[in-house]
LUMKOL-707068 format. One line per 3 residues: their letters; for each residue x, y, z of N, C-alpha, C, O. Coordinates in steps of 0.1 Angstrom, whole numbers, plus 5000, padded with zeros to 4 digits. Last residue first. Layout:
a> X/Y/Z/X/Y/Z/X/Y/Z/X/Y/Z; ...;
END
This chain:
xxx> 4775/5482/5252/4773/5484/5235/4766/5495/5235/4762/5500/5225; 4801/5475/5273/4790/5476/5270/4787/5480/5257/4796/5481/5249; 4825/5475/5285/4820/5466/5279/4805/5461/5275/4799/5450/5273;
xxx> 4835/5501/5300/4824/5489/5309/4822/5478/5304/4818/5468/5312; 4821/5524/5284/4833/5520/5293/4824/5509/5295/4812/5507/5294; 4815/5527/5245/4814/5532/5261/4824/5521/5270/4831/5512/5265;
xxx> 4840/5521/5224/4830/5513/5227/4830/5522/5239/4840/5526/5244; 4845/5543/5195/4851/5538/5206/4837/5530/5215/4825/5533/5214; 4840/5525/5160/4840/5539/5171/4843/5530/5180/4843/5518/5179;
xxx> 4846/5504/5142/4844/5520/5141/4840/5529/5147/4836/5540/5142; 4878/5489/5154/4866/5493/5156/4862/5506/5148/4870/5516/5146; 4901/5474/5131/4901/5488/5142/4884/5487/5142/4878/5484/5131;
xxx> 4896/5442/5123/4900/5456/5121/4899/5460/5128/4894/5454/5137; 4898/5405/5121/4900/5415/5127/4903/5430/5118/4909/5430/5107; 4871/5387/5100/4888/5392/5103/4888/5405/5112/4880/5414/5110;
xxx> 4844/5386/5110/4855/5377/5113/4868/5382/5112/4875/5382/5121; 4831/5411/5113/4821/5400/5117/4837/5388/5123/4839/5383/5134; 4839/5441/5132/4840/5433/5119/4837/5422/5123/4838/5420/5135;
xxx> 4818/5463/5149/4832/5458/5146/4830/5447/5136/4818/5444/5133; 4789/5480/5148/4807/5484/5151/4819/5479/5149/4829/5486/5149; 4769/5464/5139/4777/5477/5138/4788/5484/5134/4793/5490/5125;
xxx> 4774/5448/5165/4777/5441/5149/4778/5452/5140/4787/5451/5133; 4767/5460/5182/4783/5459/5185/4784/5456/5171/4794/5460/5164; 4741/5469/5176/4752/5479/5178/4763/5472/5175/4771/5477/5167;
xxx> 4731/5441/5181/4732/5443/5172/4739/5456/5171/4745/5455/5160; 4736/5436/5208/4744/5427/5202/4745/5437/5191/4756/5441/5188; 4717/5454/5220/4726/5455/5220/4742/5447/5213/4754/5451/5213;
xxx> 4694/5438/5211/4701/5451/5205/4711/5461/5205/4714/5471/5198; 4689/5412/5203/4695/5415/5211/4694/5428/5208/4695/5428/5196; 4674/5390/5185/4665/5399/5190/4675/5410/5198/4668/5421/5199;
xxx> 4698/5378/5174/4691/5383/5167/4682/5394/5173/4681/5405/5168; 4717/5356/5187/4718/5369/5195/4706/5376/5185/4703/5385/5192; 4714/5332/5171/4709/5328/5184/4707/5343/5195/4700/5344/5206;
xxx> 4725/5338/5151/4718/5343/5147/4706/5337/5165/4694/5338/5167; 4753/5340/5164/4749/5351/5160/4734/5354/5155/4730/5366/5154; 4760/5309/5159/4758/5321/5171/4752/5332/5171/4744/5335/5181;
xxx> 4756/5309/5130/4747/5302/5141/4749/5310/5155/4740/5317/5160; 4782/5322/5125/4768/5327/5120/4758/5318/5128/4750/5325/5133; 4803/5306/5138/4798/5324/5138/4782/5325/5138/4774/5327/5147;
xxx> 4794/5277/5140/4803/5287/5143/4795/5306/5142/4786/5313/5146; 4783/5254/5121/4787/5255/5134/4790/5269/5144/4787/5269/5156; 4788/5271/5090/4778/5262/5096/4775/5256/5111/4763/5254/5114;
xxx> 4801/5297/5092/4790/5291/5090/4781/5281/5095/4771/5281/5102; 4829/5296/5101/4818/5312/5100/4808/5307/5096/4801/5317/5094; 4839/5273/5108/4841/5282/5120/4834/5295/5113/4833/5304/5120;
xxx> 4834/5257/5082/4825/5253/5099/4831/5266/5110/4825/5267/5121; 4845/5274/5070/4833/5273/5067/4822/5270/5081/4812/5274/5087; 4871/5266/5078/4869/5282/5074/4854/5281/5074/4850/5290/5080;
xxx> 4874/5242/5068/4876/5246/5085/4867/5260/5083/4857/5263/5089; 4867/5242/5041/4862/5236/5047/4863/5237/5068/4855/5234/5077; 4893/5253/5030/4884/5261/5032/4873/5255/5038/4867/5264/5043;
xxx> 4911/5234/5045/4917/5247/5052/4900/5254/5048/4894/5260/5057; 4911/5218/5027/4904/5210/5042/4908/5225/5052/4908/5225/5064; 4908/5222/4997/4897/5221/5007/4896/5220/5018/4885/5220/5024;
xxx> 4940/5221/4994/4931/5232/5002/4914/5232/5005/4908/5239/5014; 4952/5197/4990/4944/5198/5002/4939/5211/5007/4936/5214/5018; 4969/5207/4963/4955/5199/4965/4947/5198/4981/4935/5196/4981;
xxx> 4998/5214/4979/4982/5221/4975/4972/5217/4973/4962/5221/4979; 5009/5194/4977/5004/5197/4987/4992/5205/4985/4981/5203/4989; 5023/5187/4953/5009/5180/4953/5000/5182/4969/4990/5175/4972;
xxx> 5055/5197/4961/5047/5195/4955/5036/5183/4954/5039/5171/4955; 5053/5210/4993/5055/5203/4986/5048/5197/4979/5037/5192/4982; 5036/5233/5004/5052/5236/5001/5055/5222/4995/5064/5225/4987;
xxx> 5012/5231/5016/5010/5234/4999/5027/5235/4997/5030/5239/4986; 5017/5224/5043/5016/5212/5031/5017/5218/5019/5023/5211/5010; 5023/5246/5052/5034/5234/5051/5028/5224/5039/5034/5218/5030;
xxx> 4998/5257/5041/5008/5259/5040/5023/5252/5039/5032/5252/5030; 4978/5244/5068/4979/5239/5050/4990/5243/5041/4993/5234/5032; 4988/5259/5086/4990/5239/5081/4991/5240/5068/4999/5237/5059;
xxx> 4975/5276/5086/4988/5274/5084/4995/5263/5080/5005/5260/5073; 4946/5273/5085/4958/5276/5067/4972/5281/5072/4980/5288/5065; 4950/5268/5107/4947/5254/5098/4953/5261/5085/4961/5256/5078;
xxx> 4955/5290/5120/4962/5279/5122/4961/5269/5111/4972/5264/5107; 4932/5309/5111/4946/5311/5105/4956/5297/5110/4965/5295/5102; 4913/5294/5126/4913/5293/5108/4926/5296/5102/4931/5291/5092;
xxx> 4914/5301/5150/4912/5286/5147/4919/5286/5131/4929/5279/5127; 4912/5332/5151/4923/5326/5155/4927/5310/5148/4938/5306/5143; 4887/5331/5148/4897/5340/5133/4911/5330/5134/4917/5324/5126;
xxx> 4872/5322/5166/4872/5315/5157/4880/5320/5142/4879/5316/5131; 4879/5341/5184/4888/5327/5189/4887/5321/5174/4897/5316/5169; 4867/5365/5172/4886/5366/5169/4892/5354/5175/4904/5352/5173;
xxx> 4846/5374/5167/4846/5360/5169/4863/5357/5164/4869/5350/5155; 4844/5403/5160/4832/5398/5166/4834/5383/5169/4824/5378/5175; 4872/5421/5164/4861/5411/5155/4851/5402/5167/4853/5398/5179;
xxx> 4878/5439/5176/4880/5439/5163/4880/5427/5153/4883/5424/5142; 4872/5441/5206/4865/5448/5195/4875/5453/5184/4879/5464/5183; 4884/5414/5212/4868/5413/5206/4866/5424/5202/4860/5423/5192;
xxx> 4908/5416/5217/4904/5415/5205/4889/5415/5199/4884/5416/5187; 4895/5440/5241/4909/5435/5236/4906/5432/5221/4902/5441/5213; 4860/5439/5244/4868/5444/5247/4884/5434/5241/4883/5422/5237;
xxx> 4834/5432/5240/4836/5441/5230/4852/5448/5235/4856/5459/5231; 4804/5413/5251/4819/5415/5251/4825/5424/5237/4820/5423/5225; 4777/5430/5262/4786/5425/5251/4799/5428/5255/4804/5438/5260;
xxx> 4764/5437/5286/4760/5431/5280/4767/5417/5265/4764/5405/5261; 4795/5442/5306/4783/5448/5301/4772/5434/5297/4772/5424/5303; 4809/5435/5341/4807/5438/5324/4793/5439/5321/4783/5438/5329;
xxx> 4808/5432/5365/4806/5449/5362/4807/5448/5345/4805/5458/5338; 4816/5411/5375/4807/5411/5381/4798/5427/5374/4786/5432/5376; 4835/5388/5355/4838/5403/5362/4820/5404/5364/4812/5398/5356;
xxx> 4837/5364/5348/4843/5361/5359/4838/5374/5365/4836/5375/5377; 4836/5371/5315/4827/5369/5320/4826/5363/5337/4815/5358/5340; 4861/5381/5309/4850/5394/5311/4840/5385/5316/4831/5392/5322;
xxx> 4882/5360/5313/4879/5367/5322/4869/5380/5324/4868/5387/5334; 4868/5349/5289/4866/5340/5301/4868/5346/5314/4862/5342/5324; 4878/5366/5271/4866/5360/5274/4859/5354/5282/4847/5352/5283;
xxx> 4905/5360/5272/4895/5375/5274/4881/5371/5278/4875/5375/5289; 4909/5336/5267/4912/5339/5275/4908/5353/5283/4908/5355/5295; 4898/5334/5238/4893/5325/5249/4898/5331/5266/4890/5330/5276;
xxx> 4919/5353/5233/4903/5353/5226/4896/5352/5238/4891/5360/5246; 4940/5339/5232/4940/5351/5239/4927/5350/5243/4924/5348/5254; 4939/5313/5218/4940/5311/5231/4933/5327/5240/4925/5327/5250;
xxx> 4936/5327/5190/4924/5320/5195/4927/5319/5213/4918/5324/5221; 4963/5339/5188/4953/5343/5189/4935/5340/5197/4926/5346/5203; 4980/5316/5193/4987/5328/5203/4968/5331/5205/4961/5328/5214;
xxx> 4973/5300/5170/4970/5296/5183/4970/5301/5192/4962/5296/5202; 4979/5322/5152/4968/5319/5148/4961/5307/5163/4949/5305/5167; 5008/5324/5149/4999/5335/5156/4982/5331/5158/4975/5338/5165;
xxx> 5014/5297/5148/5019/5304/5159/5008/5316/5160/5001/5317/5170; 5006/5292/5117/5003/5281/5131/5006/5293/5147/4997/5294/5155; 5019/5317/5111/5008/5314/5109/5002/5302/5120/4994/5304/5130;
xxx> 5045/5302/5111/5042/5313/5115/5030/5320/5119/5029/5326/5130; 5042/5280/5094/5043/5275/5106/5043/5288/5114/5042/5286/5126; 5041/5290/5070/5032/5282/5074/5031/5283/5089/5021/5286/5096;
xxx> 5063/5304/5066/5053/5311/5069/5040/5305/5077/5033/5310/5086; 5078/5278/5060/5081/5287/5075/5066/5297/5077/5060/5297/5087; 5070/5274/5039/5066/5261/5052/5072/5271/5061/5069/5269/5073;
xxx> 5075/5295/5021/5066/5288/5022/5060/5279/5039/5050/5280/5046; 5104/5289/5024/5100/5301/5027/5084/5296/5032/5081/5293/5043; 5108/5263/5008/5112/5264/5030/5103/5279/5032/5097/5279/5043;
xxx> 5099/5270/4981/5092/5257/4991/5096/5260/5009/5089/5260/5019; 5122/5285/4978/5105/5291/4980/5096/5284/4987/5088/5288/4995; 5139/5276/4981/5144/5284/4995/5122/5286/4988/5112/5287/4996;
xxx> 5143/5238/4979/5142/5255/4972/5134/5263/4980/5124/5259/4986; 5111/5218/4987/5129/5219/4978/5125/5232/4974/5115/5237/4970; 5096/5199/5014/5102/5214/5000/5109/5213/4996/5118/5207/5002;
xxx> 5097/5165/5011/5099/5173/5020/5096/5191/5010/5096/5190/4997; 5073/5140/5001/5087/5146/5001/5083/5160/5006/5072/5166/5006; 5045/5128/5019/5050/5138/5003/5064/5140/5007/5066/5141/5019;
xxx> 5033/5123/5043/5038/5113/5034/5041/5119/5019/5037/5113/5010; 5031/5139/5056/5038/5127/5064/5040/5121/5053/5050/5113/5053; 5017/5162/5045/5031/5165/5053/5036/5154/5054/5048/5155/5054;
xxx> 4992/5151/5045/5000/5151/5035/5016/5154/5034/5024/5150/5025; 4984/5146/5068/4985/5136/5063/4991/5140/5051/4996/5130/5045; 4979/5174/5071/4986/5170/5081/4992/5153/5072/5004/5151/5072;
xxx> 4959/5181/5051/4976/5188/5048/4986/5178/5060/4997/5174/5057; 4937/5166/5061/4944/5159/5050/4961/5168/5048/4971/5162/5045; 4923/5171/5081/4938/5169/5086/4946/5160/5075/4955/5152/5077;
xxx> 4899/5174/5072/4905/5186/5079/4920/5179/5081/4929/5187/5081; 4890/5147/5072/4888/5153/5061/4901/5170/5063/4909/5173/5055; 4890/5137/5099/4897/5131/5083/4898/5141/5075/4909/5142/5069;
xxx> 4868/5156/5108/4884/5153/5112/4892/5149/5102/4901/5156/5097; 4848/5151/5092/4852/5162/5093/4870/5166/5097/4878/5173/5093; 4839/5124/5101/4844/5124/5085/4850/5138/5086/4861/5138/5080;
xxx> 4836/5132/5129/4846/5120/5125/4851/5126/5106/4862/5130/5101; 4815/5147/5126/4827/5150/5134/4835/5143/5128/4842/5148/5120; 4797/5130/5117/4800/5139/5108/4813/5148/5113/4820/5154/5105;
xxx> 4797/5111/5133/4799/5101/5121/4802/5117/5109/4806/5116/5097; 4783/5122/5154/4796/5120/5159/4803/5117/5144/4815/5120/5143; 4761/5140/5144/4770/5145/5153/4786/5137/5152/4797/5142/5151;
xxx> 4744/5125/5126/4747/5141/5128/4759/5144/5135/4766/5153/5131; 4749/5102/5135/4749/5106/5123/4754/5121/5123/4765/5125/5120; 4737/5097/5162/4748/5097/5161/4754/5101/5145/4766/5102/5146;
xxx> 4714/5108/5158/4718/5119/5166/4735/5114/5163/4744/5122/5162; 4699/5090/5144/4701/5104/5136/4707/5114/5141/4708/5125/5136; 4698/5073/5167/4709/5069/5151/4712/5086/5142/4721/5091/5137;
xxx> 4684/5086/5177/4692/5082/5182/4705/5078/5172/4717/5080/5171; 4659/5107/5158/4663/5096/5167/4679/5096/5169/4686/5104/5163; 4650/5148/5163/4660/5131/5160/4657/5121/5167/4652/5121/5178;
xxx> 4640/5169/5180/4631/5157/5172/4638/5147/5163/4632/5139/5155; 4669/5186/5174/4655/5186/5178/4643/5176/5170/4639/5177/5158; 4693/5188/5171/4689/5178/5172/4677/5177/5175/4674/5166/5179;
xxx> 4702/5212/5161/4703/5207/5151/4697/5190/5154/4696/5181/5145; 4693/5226/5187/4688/5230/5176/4690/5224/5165/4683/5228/5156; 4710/5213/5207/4697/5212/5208/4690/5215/5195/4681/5208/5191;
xxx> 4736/5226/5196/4729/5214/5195/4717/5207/5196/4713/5199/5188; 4730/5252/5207/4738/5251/5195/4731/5239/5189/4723/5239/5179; 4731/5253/5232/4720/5254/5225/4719/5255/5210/4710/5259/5203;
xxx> 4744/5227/5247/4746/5234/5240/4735/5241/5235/4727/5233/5231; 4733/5211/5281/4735/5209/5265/4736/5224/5261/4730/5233/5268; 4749/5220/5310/4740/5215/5304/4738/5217/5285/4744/5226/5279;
xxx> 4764/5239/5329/4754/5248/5321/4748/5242/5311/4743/5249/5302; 4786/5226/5340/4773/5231/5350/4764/5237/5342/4755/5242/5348; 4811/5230/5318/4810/5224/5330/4797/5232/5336/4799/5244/5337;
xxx> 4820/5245/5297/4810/5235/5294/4800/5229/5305/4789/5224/5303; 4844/5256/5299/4834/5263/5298/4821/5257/5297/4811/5264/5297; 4859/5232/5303/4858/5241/5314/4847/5249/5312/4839/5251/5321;
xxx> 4860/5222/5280/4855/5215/5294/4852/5228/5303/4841/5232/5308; 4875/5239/5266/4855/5239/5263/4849/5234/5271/4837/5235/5274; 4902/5242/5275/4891/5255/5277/4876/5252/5275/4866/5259/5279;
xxx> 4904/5218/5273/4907/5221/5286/4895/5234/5287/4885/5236/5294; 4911/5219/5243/4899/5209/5245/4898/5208/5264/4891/5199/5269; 4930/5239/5240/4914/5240/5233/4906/5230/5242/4895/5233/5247;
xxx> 4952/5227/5248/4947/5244/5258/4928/5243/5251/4918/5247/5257; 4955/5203/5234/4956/5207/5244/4946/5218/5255/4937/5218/5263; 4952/5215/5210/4945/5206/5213/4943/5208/5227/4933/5212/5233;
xxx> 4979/5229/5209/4966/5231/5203/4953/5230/5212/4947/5238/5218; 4996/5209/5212/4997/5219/5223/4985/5230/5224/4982/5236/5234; 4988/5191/5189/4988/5185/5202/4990/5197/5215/4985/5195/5227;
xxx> 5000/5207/5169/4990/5204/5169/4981/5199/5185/4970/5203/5189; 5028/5210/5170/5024/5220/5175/5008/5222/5176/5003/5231/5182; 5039/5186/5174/5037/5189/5183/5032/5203/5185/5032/5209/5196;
xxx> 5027/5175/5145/5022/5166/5156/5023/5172/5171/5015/5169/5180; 5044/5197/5133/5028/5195/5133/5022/5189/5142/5012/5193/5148; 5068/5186/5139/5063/5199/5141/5055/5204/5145/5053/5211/5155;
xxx> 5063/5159/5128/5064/5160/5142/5062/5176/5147/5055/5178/5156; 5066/5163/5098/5054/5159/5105/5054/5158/5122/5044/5155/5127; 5091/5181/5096/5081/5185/5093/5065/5178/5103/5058/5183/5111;
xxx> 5114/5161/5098/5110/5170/5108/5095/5172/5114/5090/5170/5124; 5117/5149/5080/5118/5142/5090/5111/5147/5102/5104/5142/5110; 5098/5148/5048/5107/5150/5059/5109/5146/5071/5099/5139/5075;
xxx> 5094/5114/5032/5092/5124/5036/5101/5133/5046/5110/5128/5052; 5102/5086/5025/5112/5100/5014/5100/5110/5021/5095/5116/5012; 5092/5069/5041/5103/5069/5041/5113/5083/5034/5124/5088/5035;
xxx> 5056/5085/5054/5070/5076/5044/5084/5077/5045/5087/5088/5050; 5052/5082/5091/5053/5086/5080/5058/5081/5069/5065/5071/5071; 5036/5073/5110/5041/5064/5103/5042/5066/5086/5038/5060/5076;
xxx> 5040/5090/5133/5046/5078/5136/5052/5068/5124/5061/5061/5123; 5024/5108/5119/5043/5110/5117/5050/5099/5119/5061/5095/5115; 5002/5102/5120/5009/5100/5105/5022/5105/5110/5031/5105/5101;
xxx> 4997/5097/5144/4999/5087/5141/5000/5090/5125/4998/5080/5118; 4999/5128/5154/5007/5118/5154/5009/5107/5151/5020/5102/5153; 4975/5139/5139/4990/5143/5135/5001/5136/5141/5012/5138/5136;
xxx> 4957/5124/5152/4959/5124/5137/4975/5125/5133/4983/5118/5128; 4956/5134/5178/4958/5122/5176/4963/5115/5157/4969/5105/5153; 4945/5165/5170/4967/5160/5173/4966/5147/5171/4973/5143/5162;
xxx> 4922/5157/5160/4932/5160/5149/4946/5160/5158/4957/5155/5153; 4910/5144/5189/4913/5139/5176/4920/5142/5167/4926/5132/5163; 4917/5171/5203/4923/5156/5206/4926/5148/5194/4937/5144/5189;
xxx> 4896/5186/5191/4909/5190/5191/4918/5178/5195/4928/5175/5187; 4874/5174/5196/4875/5178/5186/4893/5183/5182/4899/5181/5172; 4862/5167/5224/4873/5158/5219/4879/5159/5200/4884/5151/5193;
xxx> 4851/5185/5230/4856/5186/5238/4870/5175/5229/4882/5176/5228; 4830/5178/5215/4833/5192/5213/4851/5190/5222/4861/5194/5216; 4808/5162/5227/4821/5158/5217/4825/5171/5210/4823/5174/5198;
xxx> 4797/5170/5249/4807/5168/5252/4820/5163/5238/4832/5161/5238; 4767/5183/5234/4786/5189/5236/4794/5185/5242/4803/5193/5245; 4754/5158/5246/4760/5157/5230/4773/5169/5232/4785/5167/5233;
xxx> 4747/5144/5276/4749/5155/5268/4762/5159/5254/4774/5161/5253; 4750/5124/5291/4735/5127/5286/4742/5140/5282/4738/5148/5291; 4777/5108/5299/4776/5126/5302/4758/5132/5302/4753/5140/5310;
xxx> 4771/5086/5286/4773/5084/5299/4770/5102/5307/4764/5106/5317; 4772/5095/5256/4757/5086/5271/4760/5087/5281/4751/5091/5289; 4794/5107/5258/4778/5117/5258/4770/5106/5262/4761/5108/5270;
xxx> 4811/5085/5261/4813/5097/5268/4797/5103/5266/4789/5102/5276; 4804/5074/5238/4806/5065/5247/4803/5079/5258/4791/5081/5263; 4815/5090/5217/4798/5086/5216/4794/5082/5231/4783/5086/5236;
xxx> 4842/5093/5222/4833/5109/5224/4818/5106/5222/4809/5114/5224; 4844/5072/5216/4849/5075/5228/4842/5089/5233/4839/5094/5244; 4841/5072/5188/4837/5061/5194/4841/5068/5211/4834/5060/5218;
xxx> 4858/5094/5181/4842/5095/5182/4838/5084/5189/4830/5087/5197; 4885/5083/5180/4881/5091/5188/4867/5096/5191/4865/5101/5202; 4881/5063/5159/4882/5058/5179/4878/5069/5187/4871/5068/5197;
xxx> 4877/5073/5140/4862/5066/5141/4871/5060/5158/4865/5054/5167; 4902/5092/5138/4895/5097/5140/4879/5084/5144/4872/5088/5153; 4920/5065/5133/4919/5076/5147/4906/5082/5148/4898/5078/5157;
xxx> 4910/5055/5108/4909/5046/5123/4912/5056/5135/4907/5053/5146; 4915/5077/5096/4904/5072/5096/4904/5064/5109/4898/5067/5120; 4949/5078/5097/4940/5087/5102/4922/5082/5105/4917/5086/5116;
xxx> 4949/5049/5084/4955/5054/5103/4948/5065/5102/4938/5064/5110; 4944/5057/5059/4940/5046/5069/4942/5049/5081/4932/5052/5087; 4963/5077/5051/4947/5081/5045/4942/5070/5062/4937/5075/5072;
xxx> 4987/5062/5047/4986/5073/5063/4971/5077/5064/4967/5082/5074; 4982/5043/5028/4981/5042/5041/4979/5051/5053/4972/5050/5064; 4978/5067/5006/4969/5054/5015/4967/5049/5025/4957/5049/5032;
xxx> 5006/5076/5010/4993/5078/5009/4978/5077/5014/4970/5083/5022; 5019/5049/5006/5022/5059/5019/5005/5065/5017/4994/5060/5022; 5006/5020/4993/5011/5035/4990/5009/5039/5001/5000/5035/5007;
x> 5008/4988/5000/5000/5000/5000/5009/5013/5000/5019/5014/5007;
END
């Protein structure tokens, strides 16, 4: 079997363990966002079992990079959703795409589409492990940016998360978070998520036939402003009106300067 292929296999079999354990977990939890929690797990689990068993004419480096800069990822991400997750019962995110499912149609939806989504998202990672390495300072230029990108794009989301968790601890915030990076985008954890993955993708597009895996960079980009992500949140704040000022005022996903100054307090 072609490297390819193969490393194609080991990722699949990670990813359908790691849902099998994130299925396992929500019976026992009675609550579906707990496979949120194992969303990040899964793709480091990915990135290490294709380096473990990367090809022979790949780099050496490269897929371990990934595997460790993936896994530190994972890490701080799947710590931070427990945590936010803890005492406040199903998502209302989920309830809404499960309303009036059966059982089968809950594991469909959720875990068997997580699963194909992981595979699917961690093709640059799978492709790092098994393509020859860059050649030529454009290919290294290339995989450095990449991994530049991985850096600010984790730095970013962590901050995010980390603003956010301390305006909601504060007894005197407003209605809307709208402070650090929040007021220069309305969802700067989820700007954060995307520039990581096209950093990935990056390393991969550095060797040739890497680039073909840009679906799985615009496909992250999709679930973090559309289908899961932004715009479902956002349309959960619709009656708000104060939400609706801040949308106003600052940019939906990439960061910019606010267009005016927010009152004090974190309010809208």
């Amino acid at each position: 079997m072609r490297p390819p292929a193969r490393i194609a296999l080991r990722a699949a079999g990670v990813a359908a363990a790691t849902q099998l354990a994130a299925y396992v977990t929500s019976r026992k939890a009675k609550r579906t966002n707990v496979v949120d929690v194992f969303w990040g797990p899964g793709l480091a689990a990915i990135a290490v079992a294709s380096a473990a068993g990367r090809a022979p004419h790949s780099s050496r480096a490269d897929p371990w990079l990934l595997a460790g800069g993936l896994s530190l990822w994972a890490g701080r991400l799947s710590q931070h959703v427990y945590r936010a997750s803890q005492g406040r019962g199903e998502d209302p995110r989920y309830a809404e795409i499960l309303r009036d499912t059966t059982e089968l149609q809950r594991i469909g939806k959720v875990f068997l589409t997580q699963g194909l989504g992981q595979w699917f998202i961690s093709l640059p990672v799978q492709a790092v492990a098994a393509l020859p390495g860059p050649s030529g300072r454009a290919g290294r230029a290339v995989a450095s940016l990449g991994y530049a990108a991985m850096v600010a794009g984790g730095v970013t989301e962590a901050v995010a998360d980390a603003q956010k968790a301390a305006w909601k601890r504060r007894d005197d915030h407003g209605p809307v978070m709208d402070e650090g990076l929040w007021a220069w985008s309305r969802h700067p954890n989820y700007f954060g998520d995307a520039l990581l993955w096209w950093g990935v993708y990056a390393v991969a597009a550095a060797r040739d036939r890497g680039a073909l895996t840009v679906g799985s960079p615009l496909a992250m980009t999709w679930f973090l402003t559309t289908a899961t992500g932004a715009r479902r949140t956002e349309r959960m704040r619709g009656d708000d009106p104060d939400y609706a000022r801040y949308q106003e005022r600052v940019a939906f996903f990439v960061p910019r300067p606010p267009r005016n100054t927010p009152t004090a307090g974190g309010t809208s």
